[in-house]
SEKEVO-223876 format. One record per residue: residue number from 1; residue in three letters; x, y, z of N, C-alpha, C in turn. Coordinates in steps of 0.02 Angstrom, whole numbers, plus 50000, padded with zeros to 5 digits. Layout:
N
R  nr rest  n.c1  n.c2  n.c3 ca.c1 ca.c2 ca.c3  c.c1  c.c2  c.c3
R NUM  ALA     X     Y     Z     X     Y     Z     X     Y     Z
...
***
This chain:
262
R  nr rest  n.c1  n.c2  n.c3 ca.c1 ca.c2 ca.c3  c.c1  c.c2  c.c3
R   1  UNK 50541 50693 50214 50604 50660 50195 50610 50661 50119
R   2  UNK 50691 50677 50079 50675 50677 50036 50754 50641 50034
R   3  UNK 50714 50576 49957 50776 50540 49954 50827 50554 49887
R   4  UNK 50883 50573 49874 50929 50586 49832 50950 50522 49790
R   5  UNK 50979 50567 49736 51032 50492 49706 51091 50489 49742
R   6  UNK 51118 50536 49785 51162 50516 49822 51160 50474 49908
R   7  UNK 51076 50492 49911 51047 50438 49986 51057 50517 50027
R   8  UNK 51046 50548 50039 51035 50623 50081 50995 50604 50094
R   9  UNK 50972 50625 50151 50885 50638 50164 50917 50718 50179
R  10  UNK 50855 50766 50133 50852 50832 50166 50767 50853 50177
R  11  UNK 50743 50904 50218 50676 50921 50231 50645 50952 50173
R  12  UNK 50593 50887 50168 50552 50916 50099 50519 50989 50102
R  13  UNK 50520 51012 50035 50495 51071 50030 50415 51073 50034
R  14  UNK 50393 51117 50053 50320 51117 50039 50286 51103 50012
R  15  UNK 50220 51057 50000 50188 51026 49971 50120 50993 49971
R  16  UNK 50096 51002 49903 50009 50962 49913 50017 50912 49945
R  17  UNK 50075 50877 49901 50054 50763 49899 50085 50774 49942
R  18  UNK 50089 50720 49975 50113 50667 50015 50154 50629 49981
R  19  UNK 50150 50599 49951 50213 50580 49907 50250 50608 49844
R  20  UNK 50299 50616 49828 50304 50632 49738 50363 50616 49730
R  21  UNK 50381 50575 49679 50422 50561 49632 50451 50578 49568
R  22  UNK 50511 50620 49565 50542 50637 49512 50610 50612 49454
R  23  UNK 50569 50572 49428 50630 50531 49378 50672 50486 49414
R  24  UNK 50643 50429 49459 50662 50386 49504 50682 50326 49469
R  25  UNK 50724 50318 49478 50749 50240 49438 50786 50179 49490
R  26  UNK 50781 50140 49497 50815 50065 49535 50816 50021 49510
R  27  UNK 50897 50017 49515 50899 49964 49488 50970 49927 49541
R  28  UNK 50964 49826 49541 50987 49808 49577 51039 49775 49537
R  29  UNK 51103 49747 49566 51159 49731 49562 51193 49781 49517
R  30  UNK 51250 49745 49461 51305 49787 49423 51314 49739 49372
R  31  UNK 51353 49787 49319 51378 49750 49250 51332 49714 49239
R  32  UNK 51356 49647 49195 51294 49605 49174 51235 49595 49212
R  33  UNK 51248 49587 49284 51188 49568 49352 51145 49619 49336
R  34  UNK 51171 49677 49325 51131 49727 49310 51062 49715 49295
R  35  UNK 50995 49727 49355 50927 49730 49349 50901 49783 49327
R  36  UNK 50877 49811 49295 50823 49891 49300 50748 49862 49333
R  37  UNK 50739 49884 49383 50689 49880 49411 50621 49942 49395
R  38  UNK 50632 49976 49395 50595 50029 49375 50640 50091 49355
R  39  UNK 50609 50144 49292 50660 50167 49260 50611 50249 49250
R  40  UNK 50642 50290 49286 50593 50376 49256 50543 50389 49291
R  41  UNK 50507 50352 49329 50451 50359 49375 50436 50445 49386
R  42  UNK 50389 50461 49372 50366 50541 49396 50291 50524 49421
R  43  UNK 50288 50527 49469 50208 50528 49514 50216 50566 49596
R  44  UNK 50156 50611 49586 50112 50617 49631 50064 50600 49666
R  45  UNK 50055 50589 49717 49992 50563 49762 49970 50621 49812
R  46  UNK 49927 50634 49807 49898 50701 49835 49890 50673 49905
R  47  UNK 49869 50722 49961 49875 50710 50047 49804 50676 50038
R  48  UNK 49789 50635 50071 49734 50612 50090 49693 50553 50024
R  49  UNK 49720 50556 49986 49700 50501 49918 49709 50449 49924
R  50  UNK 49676 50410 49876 49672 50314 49867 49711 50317 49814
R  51  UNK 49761 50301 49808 49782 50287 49743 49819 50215 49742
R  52  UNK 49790 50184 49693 49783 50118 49648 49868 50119 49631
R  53  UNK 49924 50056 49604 49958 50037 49577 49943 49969 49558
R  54  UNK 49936 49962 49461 49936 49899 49460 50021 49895 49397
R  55  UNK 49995 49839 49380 50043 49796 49341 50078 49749 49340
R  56  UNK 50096 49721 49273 50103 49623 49280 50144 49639 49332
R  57  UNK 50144 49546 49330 50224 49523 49391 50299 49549 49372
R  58  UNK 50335 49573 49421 50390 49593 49399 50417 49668 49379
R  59  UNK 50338 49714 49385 50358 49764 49341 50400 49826 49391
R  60  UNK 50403 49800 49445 50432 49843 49511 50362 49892 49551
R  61  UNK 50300 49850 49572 50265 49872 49579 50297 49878 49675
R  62  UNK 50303 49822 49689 50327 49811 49772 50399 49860 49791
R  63  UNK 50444 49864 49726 50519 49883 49723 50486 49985 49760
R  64  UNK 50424 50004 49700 50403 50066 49703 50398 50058 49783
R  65  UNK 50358 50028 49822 50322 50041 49877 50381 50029 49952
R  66  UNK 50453 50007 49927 50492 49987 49961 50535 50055 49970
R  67  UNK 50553 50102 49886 50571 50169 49911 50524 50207 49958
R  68  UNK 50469 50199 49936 50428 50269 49987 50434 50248 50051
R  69  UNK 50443 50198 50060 50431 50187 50146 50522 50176 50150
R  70  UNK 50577 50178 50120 50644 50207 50156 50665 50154 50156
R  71  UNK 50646 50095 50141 50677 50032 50145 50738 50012 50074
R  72  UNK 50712 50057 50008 50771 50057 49977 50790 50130 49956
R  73  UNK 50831 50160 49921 50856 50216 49919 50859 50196 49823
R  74  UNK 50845 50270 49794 50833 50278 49732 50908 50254 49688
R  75  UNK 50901 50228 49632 50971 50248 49604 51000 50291 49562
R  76  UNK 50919 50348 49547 50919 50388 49522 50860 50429 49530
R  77  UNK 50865 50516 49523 50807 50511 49549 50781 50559 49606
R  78  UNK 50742 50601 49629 50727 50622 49680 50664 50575 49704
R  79  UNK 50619 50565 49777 50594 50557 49818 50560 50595 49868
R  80  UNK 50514 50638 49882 50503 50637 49940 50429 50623 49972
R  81  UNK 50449 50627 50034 50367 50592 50069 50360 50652 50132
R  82  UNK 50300 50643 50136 50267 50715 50174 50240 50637 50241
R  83  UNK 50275 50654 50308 50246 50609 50366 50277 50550 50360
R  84  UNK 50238 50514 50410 50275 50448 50437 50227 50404 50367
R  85  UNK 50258 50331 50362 50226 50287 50324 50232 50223 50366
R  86  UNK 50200 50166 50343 50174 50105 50384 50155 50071 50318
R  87  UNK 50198 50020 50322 50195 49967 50251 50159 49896 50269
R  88  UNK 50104 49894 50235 50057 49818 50262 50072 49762 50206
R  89  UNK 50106 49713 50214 50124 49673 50169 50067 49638 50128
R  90  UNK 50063 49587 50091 50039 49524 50065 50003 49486 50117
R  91  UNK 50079 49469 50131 50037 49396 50212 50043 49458 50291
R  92  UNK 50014 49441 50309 50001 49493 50374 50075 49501 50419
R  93  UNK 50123 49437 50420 50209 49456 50444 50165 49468 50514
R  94  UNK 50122 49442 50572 50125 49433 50633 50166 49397 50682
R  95  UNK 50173 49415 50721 50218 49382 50773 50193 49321 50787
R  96  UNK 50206 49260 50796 50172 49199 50802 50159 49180 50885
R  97  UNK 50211 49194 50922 50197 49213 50979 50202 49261 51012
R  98  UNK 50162 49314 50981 50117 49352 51032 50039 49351 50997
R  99  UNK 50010 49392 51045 49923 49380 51032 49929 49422 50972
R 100  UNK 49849 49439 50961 49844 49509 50914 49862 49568 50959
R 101  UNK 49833 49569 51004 49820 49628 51058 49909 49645 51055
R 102  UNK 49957 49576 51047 50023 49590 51099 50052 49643 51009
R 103  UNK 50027 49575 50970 50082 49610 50901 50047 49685 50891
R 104  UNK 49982 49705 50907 49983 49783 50900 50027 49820 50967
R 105  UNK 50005 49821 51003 50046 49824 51047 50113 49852 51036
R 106  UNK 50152 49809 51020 50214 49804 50989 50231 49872 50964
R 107  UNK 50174 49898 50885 50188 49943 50862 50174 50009 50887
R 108  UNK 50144 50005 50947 50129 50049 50998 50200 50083 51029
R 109  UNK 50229 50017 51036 50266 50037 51096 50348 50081 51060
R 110  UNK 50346 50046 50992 50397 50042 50947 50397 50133 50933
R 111  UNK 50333 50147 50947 50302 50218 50925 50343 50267 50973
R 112  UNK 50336 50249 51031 50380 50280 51103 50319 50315 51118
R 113  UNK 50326 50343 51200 50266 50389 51224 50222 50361 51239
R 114  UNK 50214 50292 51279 50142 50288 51304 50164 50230 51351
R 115  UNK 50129 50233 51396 50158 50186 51465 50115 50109 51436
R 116  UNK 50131 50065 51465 50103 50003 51451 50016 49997 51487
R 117  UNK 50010 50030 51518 49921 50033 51508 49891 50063 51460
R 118  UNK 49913 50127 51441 49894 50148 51369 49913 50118 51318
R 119  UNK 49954 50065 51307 49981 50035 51250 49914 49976 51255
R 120  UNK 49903 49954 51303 49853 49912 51302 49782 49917 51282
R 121  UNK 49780 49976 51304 49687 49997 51292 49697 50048 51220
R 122  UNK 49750 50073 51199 49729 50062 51120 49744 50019 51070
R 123  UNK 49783 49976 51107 49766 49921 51068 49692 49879 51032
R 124  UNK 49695 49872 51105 49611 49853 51119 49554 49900 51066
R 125  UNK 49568 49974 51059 49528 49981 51041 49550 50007 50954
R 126  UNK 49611 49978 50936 49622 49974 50870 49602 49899 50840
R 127  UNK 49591 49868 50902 49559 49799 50863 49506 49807 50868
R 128  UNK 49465 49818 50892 49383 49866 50914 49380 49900 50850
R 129  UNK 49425 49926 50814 49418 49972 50750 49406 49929 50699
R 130  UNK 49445 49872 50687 49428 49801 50635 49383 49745 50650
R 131  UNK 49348 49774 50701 49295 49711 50712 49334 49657 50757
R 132  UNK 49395 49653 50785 49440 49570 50807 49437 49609 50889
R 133  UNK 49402 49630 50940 49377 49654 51004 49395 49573 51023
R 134  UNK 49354 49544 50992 49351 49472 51042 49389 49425 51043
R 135  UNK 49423 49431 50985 49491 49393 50968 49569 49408 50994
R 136  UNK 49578 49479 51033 49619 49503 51061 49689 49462 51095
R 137  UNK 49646 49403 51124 49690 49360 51150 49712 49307 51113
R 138  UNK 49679 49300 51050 49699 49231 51016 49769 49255 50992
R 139  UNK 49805 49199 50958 49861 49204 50917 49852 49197 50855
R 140  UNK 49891 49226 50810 49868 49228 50727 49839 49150 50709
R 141  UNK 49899 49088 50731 49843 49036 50697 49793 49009 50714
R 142  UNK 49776 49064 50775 49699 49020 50800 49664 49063 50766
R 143  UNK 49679 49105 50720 49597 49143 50675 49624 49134 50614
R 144  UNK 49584 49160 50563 49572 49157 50476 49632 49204 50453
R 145  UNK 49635 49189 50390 49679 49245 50349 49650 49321 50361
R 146  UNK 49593 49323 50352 49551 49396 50350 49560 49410 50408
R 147  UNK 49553 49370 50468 49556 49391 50524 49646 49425 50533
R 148  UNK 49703 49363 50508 49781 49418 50527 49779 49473 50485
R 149  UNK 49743 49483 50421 49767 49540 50374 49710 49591 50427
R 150  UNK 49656 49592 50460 49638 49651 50487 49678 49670 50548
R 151  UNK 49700 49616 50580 49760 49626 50643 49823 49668 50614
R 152  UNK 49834 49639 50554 49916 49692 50516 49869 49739 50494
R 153  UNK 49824 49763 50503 49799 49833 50467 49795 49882 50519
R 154  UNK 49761 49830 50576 49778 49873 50640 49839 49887 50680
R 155  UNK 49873 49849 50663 49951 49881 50665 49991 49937 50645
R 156  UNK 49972 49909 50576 50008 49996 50510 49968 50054 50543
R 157  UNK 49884 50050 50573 49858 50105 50586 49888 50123 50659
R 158  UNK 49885 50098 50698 49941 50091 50770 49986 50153 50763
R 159  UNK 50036 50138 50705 50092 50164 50691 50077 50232 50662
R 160  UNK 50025 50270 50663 49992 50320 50671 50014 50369 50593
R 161  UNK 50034 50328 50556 50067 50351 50487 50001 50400 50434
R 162  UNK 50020 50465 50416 50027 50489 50363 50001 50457 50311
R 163  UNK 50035 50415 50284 50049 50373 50229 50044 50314 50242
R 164  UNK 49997 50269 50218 49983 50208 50217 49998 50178 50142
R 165  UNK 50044 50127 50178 50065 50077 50089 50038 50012 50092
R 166  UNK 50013 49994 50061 49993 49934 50053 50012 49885 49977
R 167  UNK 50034 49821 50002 50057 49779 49939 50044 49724 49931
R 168  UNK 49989 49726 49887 49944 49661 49882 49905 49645 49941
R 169  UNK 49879 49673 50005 49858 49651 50062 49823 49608 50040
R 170  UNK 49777 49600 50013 49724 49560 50014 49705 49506 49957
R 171  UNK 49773 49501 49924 49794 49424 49859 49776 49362 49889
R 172  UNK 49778 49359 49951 49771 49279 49952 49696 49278 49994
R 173  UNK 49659 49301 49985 49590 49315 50029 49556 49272 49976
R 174  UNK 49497 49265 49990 49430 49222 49956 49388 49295 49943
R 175  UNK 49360 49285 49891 49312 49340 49857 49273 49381 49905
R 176  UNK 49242 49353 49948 49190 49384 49986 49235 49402 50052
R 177  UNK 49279 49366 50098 49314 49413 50119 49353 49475 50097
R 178  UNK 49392 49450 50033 49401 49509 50009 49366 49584 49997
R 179  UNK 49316 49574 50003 49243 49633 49964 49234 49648 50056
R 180  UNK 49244 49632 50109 49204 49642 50162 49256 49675 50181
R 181  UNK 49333 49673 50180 49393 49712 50194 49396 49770 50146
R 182  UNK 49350 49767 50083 49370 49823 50046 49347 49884 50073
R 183  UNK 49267 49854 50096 49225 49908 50149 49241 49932 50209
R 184  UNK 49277 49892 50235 49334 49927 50301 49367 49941 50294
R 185  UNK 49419 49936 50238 49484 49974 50238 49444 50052 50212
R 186  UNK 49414 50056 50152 49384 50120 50128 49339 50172 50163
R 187  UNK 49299 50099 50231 49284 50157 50269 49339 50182 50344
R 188  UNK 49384 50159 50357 49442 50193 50373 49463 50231 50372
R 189  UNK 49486 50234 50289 49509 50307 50248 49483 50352 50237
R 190  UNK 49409 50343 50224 49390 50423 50234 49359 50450 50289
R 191  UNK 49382 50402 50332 49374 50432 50423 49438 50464 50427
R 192  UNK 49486 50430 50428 49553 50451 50469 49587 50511 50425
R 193  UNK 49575 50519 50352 49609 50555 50293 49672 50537 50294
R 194  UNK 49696 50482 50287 49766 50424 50285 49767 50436 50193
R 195  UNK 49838 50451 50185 49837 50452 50100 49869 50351 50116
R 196  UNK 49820 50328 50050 49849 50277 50047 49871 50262 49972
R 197  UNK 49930 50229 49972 49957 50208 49904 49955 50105 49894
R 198  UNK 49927 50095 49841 49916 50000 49857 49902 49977 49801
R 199  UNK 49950 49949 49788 49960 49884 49758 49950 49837 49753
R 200  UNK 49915 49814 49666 49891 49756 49670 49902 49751 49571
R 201  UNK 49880 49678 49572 49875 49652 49524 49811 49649 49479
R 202  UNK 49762 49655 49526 49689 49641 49523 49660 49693 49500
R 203  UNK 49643 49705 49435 49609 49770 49421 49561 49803 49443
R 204  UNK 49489 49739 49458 49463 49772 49497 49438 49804 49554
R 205  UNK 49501 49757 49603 49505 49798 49654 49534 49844 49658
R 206  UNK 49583 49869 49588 49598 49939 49587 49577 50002 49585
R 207  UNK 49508 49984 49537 49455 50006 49508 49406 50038 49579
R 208  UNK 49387 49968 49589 49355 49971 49665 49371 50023 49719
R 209  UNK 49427 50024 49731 49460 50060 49790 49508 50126 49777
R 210  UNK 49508 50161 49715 49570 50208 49697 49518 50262 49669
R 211  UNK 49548 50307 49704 49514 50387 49685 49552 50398 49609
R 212  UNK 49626 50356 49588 49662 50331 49521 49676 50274 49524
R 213  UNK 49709 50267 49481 49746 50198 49450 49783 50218 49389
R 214  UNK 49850 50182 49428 49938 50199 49395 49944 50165 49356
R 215  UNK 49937 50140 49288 49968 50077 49285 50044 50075 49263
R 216  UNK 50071 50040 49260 50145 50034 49254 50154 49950 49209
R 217  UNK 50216 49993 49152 50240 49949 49111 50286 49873 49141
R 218  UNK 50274 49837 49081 50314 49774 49132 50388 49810 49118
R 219  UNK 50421 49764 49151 50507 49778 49173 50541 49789 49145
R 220  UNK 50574 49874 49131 50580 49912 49222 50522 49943 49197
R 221  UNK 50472 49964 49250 50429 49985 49273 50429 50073 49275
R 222  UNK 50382 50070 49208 50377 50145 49202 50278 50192 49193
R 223  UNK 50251 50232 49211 50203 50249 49229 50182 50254 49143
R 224  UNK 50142 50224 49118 50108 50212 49055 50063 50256 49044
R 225  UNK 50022 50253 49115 49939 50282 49125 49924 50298 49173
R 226  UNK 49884 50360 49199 49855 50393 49264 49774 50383 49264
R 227  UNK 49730 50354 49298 49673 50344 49256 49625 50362 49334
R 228  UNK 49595 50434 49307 49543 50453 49375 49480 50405 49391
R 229  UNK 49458 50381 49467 49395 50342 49438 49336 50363 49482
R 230  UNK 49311 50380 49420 49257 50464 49433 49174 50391 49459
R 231  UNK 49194 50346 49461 49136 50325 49499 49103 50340 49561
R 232  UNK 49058 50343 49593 49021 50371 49660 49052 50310 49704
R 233  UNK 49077 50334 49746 49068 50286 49826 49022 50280 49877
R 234  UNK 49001 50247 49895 49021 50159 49888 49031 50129 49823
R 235  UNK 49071 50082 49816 49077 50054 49754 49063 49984 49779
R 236  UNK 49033 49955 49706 49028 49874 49732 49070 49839 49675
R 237  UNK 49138 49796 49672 49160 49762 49635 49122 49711 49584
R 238  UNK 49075 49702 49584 49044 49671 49537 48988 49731 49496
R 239  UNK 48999 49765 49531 48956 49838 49470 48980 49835 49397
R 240  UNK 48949 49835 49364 48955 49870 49289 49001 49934 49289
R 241  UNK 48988 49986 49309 49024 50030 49313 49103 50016 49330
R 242  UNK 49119 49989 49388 49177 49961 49407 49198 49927 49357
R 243  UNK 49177 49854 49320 49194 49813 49249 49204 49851 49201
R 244  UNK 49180 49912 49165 49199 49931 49111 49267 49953 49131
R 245  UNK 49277 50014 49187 49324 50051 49197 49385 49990 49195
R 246  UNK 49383 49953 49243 49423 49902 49247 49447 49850 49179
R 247  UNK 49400 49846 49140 49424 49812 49074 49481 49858 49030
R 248  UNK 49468 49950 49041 49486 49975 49001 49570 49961 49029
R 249  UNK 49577 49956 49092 49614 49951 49122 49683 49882 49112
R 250  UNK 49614 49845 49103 49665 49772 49087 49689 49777 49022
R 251  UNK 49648 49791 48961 49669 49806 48891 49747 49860 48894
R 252  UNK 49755 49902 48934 49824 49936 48955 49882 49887 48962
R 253  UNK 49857 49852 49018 49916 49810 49050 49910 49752 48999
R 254  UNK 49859 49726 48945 49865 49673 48888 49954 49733 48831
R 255  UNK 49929 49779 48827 49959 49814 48773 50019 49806 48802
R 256  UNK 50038 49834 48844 50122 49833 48883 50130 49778 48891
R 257  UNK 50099 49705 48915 50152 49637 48908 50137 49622 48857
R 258  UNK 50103 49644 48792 50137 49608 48747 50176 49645 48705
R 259  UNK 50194 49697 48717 50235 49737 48691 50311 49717 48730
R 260  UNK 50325 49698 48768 50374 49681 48792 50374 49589 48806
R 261  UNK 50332 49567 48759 50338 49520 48750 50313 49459 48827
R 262  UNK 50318 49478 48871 50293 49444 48933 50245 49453 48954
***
């Protein structure tokens, strides 16, 4: 799919990435209302990569991750995306009444092509994939935060996407859950070869988890820095290695808000 400044979708041309962006700009309302949300954007994300987005609040880090997955249309700008995508929010957005088993399920069925016994037993065994086998029947508030963000992970994966987006999944987690999802989501990815694109604020889980890291200026939101991170995997967030890379990282995003004053 490739998105226009006029909103076309035509069939992308051939290509490495999975995603790429050419001089993409959004911006919301008119006249004075007039927002620039992000302004010139040019990025690539290669098929099968981790790639990192950070930057302060505001800088159109979520606005970016809302074009690729079709939910907004450029206002300038080309777009296109290679496959299906599956967007995993912040807070996990589960169904409150249905189980886990039912809300994957769901994205099963949403998928088309599979009778309701097969919708069931891969369900089952996409929660079998996050460790929640035994939790199948509970409902989101009978388990933990870590527990709905691996249920919405097994969802987006459900939805059998190409392209995995992720935005902020894991901001409101506690440290050590956080670090125990970093190891399942990463070992995921380089099982399934899912290009994922994810967003966060947190450097060093950028650091941690990104084959790069984008950073982007505060508002409108423009690509500052591409930064490879040539560390060995496994990575452990409290490594040295991870801290330097990651400081150099924050000193970036220090320079751009205070250059724009916020």
């Amino acid at each position: 799919m490739t998105a226009t400044l006029d909103g076309s979708n035509t069939a992308a041309h051939a290509s490495k990435a999975a995603v790429t962006l050419s001089g993409v700009t959004k911006a919301f309302g008119a006249g004075n209302r007039r927002v620039l949300a992000i302004d010139g954007i040019d990025l690539e994300v290669p098929t099968g990569s981790f790639t990192c987005i950070v930057g302060a609040s505001g800088c159109g880090k979520s606005t970016l991750l809302s074009l690729v997955a079709g939910l907004e249309q450029p206002t300038s700008g080309a777009l296109s995306v290679e496959g299906k995508t599956a967007l995993m929010f912040q807070e996990s957005a589960l169904f409150s009444w249905l189980t886990l088993q039912g809300n994957v399920e769901l994205a099963i069925k949403l998928r088309g092509g599979t009778s309701k016994a097969d919708r069931a037993a891969e369900a089952r065994a996409m929660l079998e994939l996050v460790h929640l086998g035994d939790f199948a029947r509970h409902r989101p508030h009978e388990v933990s935060g870590g527990m709905r963000q691996r249920a919405a992970l097994a969802r987006a994966l459900a939805q059998q996407p190409e392209v995995l987006l992720m935005d902020e999944p894991f901001g409101a987690l506690d440290a050590i859950t956080r670090d125990l999802l970093h190891e399942e989501l990463e070992q995921l990815w380089s099982s399934r070869g899912t290009t994922v694109l994810f967003v966060t604020h947190n450097v060093r889980e950028a650091v941690r988890l990104g084959d790069r890291v984008v950073v982007l200026s505060s508002r409108p939101g423009r690509v500052v820095e591409s930064i490879d991170v040539p560390i060995p995997r496994p990575r452990r967030i409290e490594s040295s290695a991870v801290a330097d890379l990651a400081a150099h990282v924050a000193d970036r995003l220090r320079e751009e808000v205070s250059r724009h004053g916020r």
